[in-house]
MARRO-732871 format. One record per residue: residue number from 1; chain; x, y, z of N, C-alpha, C in turn. Coordinates in Angstrom, 1 decimal. Example, Ala and Ser with C-alpha at 12.3 -4.5 7.8 and 13.67 -1.06 7.14 Angstrom:
REC   resi   chain     n.c1     n.c2     n.c3    ca.c1    ca.c2    ca.c3     c.c1     c.c2     c.c3
REC      1       A     13.2     -5.7      7.8     12.3     -4.5      7.8     13.2     -3.3      7.8
REC      2       A     12.8     -2.2      7.1     13.7     -1.1      7.1     12.9      0.0      7.9
***
This chain:
REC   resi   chain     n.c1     n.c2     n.c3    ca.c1    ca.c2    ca.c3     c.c1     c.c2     c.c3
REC      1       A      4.4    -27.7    -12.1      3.7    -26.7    -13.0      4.2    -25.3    -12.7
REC      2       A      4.4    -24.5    -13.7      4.7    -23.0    -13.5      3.9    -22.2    -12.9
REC      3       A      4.3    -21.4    -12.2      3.9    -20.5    -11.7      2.3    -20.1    -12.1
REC      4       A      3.0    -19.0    -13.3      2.0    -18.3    -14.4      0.8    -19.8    -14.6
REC      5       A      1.2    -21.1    -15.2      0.2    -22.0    -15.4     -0.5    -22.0    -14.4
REC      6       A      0.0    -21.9    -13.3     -1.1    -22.0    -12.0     -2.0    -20.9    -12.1
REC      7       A     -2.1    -19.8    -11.9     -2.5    -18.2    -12.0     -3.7    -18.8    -13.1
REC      8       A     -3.4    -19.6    -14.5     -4.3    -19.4    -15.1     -5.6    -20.1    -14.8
REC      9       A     -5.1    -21.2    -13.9     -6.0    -22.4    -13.3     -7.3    -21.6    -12.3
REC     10       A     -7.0    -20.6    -12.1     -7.1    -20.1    -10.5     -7.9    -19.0    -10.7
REC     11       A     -9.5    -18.9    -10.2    -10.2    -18.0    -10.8     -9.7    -16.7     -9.6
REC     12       A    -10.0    -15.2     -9.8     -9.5    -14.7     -9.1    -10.6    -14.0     -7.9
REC     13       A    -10.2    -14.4     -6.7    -11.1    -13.9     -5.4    -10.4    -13.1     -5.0
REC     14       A     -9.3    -12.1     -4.8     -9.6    -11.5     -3.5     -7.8    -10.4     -4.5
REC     15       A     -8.6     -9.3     -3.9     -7.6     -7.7     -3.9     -7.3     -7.6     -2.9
REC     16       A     -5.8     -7.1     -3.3     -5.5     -6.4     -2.4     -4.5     -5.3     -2.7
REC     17       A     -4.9     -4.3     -1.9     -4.1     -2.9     -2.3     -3.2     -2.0     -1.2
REC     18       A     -2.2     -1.8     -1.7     -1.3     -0.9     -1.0     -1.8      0.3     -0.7
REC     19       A     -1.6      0.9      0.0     -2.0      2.5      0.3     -1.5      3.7     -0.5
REC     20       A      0.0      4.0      0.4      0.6      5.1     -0.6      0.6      4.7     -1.8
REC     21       A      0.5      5.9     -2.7      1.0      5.8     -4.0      0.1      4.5     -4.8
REC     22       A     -1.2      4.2     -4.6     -1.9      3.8     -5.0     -3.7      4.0     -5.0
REC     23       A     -3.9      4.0     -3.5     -5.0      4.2     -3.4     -5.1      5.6     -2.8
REC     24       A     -4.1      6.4     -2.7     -4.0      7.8     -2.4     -2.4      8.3     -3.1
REC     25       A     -2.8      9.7     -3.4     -1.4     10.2     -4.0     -0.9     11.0     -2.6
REC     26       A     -0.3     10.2     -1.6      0.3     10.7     -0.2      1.6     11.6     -0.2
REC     27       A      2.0     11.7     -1.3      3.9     12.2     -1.7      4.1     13.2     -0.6
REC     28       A      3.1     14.5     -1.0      3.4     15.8     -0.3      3.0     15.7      1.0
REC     29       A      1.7     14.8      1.5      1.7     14.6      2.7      2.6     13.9      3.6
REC     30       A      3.3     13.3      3.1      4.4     12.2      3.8      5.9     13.2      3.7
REC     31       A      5.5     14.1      2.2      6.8     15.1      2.9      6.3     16.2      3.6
REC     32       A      5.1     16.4      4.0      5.4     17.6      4.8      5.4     17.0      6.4
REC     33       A      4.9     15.7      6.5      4.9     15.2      7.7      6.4     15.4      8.3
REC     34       A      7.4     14.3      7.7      8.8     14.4      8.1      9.3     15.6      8.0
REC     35       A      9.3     16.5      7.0      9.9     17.9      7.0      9.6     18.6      8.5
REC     36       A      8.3     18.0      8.7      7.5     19.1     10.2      8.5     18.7     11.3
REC     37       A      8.8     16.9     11.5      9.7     16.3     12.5     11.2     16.7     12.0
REC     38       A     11.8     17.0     10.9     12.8     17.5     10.9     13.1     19.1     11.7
REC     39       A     12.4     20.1     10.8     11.8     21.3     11.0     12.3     21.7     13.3
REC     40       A     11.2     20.5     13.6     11.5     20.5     15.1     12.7     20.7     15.2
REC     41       A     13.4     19.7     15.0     14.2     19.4     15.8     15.7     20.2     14.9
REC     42       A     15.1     21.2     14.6     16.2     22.4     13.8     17.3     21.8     12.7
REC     43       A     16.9     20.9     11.7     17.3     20.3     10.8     16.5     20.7      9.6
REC     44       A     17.3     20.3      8.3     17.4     21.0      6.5     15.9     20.0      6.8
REC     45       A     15.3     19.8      5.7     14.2     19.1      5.3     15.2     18.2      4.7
REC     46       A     14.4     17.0      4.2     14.7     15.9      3.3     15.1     16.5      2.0
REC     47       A     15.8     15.4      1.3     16.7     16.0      0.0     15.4     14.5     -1.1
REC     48       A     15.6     14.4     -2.1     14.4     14.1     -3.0     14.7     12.2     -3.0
REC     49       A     16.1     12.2     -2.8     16.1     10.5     -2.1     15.6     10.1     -0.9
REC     50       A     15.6     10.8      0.2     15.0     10.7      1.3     13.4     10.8      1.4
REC     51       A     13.2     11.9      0.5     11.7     11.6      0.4     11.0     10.7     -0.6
REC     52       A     11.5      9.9     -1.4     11.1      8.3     -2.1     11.5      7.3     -0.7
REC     53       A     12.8      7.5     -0.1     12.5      6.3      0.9     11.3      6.3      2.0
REC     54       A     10.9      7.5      2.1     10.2      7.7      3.4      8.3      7.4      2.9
REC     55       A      8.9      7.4      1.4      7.3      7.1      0.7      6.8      5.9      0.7
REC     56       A      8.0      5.0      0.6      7.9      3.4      0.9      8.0      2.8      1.6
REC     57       A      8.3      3.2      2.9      9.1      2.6      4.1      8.3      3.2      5.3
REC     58       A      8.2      1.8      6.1      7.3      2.6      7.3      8.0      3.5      8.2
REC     59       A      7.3      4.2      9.1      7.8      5.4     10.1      8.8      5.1     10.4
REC     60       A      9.0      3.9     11.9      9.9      3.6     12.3     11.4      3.5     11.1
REC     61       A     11.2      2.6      9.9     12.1      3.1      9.0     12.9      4.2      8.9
REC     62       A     11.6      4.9      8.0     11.9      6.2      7.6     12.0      7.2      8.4
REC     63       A     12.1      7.4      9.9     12.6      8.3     11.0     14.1      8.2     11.3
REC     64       A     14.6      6.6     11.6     16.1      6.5     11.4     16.5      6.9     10.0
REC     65       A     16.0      6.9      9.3     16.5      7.3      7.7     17.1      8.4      8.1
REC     66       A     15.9      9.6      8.2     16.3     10.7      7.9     16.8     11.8      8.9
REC     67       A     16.5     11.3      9.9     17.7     11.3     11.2     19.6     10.9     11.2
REC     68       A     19.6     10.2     10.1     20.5      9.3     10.2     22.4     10.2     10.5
REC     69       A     21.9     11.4      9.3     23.0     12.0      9.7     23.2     13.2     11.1
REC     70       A     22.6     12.5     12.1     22.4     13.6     13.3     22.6     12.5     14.5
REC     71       A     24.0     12.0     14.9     24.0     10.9     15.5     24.2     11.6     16.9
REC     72       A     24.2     12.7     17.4     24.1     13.5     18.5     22.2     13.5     18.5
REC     73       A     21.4     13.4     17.7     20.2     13.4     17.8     19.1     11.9     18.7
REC     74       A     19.1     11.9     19.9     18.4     11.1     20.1     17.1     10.6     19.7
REC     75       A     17.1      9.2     19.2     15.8      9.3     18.3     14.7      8.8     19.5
REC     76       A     14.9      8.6     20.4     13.9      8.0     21.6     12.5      9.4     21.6
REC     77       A     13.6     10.9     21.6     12.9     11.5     21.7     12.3     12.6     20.8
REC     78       A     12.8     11.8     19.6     11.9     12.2     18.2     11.0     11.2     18.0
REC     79       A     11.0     10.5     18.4      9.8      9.1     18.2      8.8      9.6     19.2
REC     80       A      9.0      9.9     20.4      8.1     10.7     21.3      7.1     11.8     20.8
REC     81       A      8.2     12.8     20.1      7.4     14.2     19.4      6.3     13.5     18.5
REC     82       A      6.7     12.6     17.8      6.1     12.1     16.7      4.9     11.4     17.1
REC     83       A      4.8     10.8     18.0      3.5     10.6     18.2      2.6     11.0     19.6
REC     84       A      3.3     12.1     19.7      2.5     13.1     20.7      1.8     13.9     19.2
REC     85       A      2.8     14.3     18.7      2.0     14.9     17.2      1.1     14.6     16.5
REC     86       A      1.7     13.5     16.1      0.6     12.2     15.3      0.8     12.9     13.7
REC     87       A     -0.1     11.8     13.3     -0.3     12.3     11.5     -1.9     12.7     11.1
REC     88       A     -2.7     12.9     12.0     -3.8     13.3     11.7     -3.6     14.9     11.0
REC     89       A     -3.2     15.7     11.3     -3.1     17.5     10.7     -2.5     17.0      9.3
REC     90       A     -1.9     15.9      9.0     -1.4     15.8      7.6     -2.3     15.4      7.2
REC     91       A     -3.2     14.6      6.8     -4.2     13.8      6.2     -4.9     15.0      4.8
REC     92       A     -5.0     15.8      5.8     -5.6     16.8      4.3     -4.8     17.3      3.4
REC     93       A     -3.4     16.6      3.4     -2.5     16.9      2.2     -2.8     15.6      1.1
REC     94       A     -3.7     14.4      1.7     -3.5     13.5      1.1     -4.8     13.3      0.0
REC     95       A     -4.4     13.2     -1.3     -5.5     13.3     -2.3     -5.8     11.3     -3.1
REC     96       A     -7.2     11.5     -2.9     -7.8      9.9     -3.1     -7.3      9.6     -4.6
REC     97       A     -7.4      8.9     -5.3     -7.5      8.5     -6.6     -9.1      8.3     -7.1
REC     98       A     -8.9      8.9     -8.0    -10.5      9.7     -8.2    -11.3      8.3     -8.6
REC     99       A    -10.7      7.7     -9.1    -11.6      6.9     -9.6    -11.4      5.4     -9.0
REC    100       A    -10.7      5.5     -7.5    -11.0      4.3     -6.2    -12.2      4.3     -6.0
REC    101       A    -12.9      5.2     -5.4    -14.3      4.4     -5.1    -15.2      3.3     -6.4
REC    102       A    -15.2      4.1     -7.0    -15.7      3.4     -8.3    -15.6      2.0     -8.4
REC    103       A    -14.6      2.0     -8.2    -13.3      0.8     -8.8    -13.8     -0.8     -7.3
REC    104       A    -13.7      0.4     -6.3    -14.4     -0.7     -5.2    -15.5     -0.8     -5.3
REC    105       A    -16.2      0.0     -5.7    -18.0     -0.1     -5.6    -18.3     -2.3     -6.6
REC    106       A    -17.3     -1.6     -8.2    -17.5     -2.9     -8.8    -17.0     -3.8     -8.3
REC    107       A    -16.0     -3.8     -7.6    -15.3     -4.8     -7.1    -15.6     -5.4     -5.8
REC    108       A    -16.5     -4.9     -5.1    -16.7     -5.4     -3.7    -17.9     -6.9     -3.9
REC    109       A    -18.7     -6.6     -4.6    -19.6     -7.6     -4.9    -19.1     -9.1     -5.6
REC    110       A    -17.3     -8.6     -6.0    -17.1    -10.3     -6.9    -16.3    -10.4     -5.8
REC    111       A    -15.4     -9.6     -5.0    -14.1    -10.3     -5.1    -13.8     -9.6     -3.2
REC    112       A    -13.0    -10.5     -2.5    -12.7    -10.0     -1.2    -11.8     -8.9     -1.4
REC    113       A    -11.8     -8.0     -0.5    -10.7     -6.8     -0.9     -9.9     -7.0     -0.1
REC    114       A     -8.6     -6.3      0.6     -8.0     -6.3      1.7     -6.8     -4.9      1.5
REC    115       A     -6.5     -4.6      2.4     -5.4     -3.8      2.2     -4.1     -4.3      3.0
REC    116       A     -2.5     -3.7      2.4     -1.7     -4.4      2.8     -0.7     -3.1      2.8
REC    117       A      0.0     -2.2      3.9      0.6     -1.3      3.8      1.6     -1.3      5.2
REC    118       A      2.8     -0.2      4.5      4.0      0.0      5.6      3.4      1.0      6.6
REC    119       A      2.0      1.7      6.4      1.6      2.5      7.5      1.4      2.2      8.5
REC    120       A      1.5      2.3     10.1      1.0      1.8     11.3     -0.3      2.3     11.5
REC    121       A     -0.5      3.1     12.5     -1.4      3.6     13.2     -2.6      4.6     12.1
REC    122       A     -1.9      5.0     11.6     -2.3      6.0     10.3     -3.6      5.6      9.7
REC    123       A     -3.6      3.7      9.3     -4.6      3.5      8.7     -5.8      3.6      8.7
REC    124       A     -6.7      3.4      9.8     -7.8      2.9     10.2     -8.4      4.5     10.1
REC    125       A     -7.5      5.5     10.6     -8.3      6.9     10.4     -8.5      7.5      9.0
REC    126       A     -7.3      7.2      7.6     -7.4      7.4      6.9     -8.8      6.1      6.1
REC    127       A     -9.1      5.3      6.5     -9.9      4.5      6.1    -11.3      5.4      6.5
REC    128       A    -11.2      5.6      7.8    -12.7      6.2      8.6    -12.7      7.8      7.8
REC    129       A    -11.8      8.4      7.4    -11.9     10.1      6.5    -12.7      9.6      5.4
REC    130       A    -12.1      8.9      4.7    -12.7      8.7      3.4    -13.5      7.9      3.3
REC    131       A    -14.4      7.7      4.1    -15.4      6.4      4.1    -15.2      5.0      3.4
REC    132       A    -14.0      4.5      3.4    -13.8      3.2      2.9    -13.4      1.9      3.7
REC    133       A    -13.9      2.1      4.9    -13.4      1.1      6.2    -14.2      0.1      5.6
REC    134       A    -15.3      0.0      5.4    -16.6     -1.2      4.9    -16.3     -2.3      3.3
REC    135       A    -15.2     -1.4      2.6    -15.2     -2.4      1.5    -14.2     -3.3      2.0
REC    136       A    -13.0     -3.2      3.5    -12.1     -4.2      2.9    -12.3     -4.7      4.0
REC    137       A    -11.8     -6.3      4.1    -12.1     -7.3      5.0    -10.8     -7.3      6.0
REC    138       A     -9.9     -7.1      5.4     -8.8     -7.6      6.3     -7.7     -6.0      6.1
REC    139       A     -7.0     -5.6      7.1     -5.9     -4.2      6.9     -4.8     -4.6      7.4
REC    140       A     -3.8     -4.7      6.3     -2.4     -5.0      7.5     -1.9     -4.1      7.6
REC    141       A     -0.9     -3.7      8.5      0.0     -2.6      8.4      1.5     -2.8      9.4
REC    142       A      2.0     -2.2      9.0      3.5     -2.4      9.9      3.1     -2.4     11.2
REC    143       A      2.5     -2.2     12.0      1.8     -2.1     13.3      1.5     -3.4     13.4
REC    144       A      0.7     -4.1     12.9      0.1     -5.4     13.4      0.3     -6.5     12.0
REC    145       A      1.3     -6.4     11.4      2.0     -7.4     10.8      2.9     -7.9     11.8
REC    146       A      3.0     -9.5     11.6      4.7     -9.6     12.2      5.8     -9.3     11.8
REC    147       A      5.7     -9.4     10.5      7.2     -8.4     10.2      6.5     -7.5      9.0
REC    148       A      7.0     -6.0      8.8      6.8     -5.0      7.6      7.2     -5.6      6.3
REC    149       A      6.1     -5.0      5.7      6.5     -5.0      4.3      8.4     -4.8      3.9
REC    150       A      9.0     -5.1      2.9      8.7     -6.3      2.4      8.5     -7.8      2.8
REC    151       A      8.9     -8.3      3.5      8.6     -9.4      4.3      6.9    -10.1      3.8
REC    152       A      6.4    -11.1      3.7      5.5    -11.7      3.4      4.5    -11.6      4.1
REC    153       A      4.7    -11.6      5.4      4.2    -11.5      6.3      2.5    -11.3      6.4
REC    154       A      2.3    -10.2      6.4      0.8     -9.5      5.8     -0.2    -10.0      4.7
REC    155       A      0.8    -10.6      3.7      0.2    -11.1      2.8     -0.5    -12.1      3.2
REC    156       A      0.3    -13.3      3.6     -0.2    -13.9      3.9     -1.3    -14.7      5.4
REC    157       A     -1.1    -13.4      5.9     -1.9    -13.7      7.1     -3.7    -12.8      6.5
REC    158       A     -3.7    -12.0      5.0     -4.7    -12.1      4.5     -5.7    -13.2      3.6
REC    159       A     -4.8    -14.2      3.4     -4.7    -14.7      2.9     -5.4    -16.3      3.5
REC    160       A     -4.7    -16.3      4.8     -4.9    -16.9      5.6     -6.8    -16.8      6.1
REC    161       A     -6.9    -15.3      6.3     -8.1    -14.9      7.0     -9.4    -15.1      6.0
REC    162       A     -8.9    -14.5      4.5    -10.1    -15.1      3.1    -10.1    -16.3      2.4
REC    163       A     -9.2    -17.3      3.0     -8.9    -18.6      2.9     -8.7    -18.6      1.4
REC    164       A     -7.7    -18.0      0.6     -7.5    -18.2     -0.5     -5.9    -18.5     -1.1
REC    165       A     -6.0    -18.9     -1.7     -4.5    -19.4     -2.5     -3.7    -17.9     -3.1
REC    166       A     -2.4    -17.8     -2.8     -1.7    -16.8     -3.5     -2.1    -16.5     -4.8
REC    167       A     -2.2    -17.8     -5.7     -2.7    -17.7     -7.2     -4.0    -17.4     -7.6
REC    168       A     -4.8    -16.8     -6.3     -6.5    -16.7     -6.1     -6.4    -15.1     -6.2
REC    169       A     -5.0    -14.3     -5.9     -5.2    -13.1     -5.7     -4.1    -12.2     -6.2
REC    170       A     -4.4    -10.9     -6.2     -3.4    -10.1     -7.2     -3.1     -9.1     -6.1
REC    171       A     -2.0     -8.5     -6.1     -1.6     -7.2     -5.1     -1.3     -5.8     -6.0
REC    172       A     -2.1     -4.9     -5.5     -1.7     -3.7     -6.4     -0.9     -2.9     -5.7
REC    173       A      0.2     -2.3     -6.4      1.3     -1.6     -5.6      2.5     -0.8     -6.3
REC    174       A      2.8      0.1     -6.0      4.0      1.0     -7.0      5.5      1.0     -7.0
REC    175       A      5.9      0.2     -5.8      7.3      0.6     -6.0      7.7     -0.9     -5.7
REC    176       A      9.2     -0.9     -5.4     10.4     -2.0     -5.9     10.0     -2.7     -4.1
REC    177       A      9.2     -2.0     -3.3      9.1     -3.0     -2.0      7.8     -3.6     -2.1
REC    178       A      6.9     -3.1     -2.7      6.0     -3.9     -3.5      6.0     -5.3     -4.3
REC    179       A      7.2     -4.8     -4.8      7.2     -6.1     -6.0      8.0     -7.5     -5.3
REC    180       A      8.6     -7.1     -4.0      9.3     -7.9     -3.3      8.2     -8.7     -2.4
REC    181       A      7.7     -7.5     -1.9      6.1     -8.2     -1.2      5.4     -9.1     -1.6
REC    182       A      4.9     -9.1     -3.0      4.1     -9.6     -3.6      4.9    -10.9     -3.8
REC    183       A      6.2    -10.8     -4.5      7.1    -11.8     -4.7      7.3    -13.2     -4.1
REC    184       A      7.5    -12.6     -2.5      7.8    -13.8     -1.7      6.9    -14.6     -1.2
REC    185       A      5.6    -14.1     -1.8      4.4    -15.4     -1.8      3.8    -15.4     -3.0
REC    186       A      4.5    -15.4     -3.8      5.0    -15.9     -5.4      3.1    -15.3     -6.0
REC    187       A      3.2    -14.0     -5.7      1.5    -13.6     -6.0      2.0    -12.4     -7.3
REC    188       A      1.1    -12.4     -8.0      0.9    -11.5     -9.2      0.9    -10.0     -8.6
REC    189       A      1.4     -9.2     -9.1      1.8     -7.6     -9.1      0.9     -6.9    -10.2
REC    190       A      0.0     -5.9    -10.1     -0.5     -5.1    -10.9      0.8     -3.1    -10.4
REC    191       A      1.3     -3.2    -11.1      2.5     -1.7    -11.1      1.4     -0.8    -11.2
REC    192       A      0.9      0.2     -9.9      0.3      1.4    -10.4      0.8      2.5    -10.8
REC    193       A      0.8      2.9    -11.7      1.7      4.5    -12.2      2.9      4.1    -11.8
REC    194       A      3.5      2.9    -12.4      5.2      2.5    -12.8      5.2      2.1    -13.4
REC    195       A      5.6      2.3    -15.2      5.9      1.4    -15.7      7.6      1.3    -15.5
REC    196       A      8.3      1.0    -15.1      9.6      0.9    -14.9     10.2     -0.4    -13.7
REC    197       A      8.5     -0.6    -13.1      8.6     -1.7    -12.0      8.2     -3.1    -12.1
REC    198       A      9.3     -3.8    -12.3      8.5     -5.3    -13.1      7.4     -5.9    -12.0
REC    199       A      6.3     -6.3    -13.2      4.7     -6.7    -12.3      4.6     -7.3    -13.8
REC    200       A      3.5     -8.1    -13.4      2.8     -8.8    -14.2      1.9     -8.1    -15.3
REC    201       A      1.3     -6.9    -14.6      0.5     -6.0    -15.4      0.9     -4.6    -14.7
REC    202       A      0.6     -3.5    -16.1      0.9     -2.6    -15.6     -0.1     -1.3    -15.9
REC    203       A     -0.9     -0.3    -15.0     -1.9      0.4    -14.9     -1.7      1.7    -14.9
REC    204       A     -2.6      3.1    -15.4     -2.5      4.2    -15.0     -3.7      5.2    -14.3
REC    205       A     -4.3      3.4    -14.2     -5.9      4.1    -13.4     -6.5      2.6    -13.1
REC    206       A     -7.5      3.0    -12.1     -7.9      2.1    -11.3     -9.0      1.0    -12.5
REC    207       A     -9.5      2.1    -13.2    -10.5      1.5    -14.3    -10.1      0.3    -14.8
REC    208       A     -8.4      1.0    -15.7     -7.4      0.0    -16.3     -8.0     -1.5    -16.0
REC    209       A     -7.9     -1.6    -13.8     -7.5     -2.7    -14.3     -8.7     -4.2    -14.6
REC    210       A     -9.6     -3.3    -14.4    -10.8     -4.1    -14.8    -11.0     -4.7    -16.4
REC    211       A     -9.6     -4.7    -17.0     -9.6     -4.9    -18.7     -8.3     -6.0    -18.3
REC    212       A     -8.1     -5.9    -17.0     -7.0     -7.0    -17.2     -7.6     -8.5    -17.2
REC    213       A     -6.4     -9.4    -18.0     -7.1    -10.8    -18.1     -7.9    -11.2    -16.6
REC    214       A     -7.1    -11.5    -15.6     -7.2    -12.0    -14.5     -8.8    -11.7    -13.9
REC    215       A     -9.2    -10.4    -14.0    -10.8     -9.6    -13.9    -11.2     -9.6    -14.8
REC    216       A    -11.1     -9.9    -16.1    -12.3    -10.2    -17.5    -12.6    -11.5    -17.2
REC    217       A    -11.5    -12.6    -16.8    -11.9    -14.0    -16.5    -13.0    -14.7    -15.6
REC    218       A    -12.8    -13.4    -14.7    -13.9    -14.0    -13.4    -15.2    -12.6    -13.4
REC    219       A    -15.0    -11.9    -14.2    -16.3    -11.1    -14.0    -17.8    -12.0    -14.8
REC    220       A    -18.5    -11.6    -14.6    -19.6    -12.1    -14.5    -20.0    -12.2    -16.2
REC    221       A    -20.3    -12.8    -16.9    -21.1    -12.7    -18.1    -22.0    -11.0    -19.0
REC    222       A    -21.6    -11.1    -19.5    -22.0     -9.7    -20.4    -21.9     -8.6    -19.4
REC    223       A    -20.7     -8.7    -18.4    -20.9     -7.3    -17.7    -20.5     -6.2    -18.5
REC    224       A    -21.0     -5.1    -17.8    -20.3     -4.0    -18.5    -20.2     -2.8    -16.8
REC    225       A    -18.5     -2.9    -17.7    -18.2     -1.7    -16.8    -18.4     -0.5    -16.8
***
């Protein structure tokens, strides 16, 4: 049986959502972070490809990235600065998506949530700022995944923890490591603010996606949103 045929079989339990570029618009915080660890270490800032890689790609990543042309640059002790530094002074560059809470308020009562991101250590504080540590059951992150996004990895050790079938659950997420993610445990993609990123559905607000088939199907009788 196909894929999609299965999906249709399969009422839907459990969200899960990427961080950047979904549940926060992080862009300028994530560049002024690296710009600040460039900056140190008497280097240009990032050029506008380096700062898309560094938007999707965890630290570790994205530190060799944009180091990369400074091979006199030891990274042992730029990875030091960086987390003597930390990313807490960035956080107030980082703006919520106005209408996430909402979106979890209706959603916490049908469906398990979880989150699934390339951030390490970052998460758990940016969950405790914005008071949203309580809606999600499970957080992965490049820190305590076995392998980073794109790799399956996370996914399915959420999956594992809400005892649900890939076809039980949908991943919301914006870019091309997203769609990989979601892919290799053959799970449904909702594209937030990409249409250009192949997913199964595609959104430009969190409201959106409560009109999609998969959440009309399993919401409750004469709800109203």
């Amino acid at each position: 049986m196909a894929a999609k045929d299965t999906f249709l079989e399969m009422k839907l339990k459990l969200v899960i959502f990427d961080c950047d570029g979904v549940m926060f618009d992080s862009k300028f915080a994530n560049q002024t972070y690296y710009n600040y660890l460039l900056q140190h270490f008497d280097y240009p800032p990032m050029d506008e490809e380096e700062l898309e890689f560094v938007h999707i790609h965890n630290v570790m990543e994205s530190t060799r990235h944009i180091f990369r042309h400074y091979p006199d640059q030891d990274l042992d002790e730029v990875d030091s600065y960086r987390q003597e530094t930390g990313y807490s002074p960035f956080l107030q560059y980082m703006n919520i998506e106005k209408d996430l809470v909402r979106f979890l308020d209706i959603c916490k009562p049908r469906y398990q949530l979880a989150v699934s991101t390339n951030r390490t250590n970052t998460m758990e504080p940016i969950l405790e700022i914005f008071k949203l540590q309580n809606y999600f059951t499970k957080v992965m992150t490049a820190e305590n995944a076995r392998r980073p996004k794109p790799a399956p990895d996370a996914l399915l050790e959420i999956l594992e923890h809400c005892n649900c079938k890939a076809g039980e659950a949908i991943y919301i997420g914006d870019s091309i490591i997203d769609r990989e993610h979601s892919a290799a445990c053959d799970m449904r993609l909702i594209a937030f603010k990409n249409k250009r990123l192949p997913a199964e559905y595609h959104v430009s607000s969190f409201m959106e996606i409560l009109e999609l088939p998969p959440f009309l199907e399993s919401a409750p009788p004469h709800t109203l949103f």
